[in-house]
Steps between C-alpha positions, in 0.01 A plus 500: 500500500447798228404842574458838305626791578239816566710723324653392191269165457800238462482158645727427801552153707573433870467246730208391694691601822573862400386770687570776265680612162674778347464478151654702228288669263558382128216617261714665210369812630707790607174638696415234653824325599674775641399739777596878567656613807556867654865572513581643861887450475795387299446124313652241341366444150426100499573484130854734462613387884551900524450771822257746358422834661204611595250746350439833667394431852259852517305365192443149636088414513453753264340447221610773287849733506269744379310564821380838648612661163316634199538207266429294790163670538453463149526134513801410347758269564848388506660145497455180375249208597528152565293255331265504788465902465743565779739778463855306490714794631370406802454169493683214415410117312558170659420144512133402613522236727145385602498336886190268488380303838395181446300461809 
């Protein structure tokens, strides 16, 4: 049987019998196949295999080093986004795999 995936739109198969599927994203899109997660600790980086450190802990869920200050106040910010608009000094890309119940 064929199916399509809510998120990216591909075409998957299972069986009749299947209960549910984990599928992985695949769209050619970097916004649409990946998905950005908070880093709360040290990671391994699933393309380098490498331990990377984590960010400031006092600054996590922040949205901008430059709170409670002037230029804060003023608006302005620090940092990079993501493709989705998320700062990435916080967060961090990986895979999107979809889970889809079939029942």
């Amino acid at each position: 049987m064929i199916g399509i995936c809510p998120n990216c739109n591909q075409r998957y198969s299972y069986n009749k019998y299947d209960i549910d599927y984990v599928h992985q994203c695949n769209s050619q899109s970097e916004a649409i196949d990946k998905e950005s997660v908070l880093i709360v600790g040290d990671y391994v980086d699933e393309i380098t295999n490498e331990v990377v450190a984590r960010p400031n802990a006092n600054l996590q869920g922040t949205v901008n080093k430059l709170n409670f200050t002037r230029a804060g106040l003023d608006g302005r910010t620090l940092g990079d986004f993501n493709v989705r608009g998320e700062r990435s000094d916080n967060k961090r890309d990986r895979q999107k795999y979809e889970h889809i119940s079939l029942r």
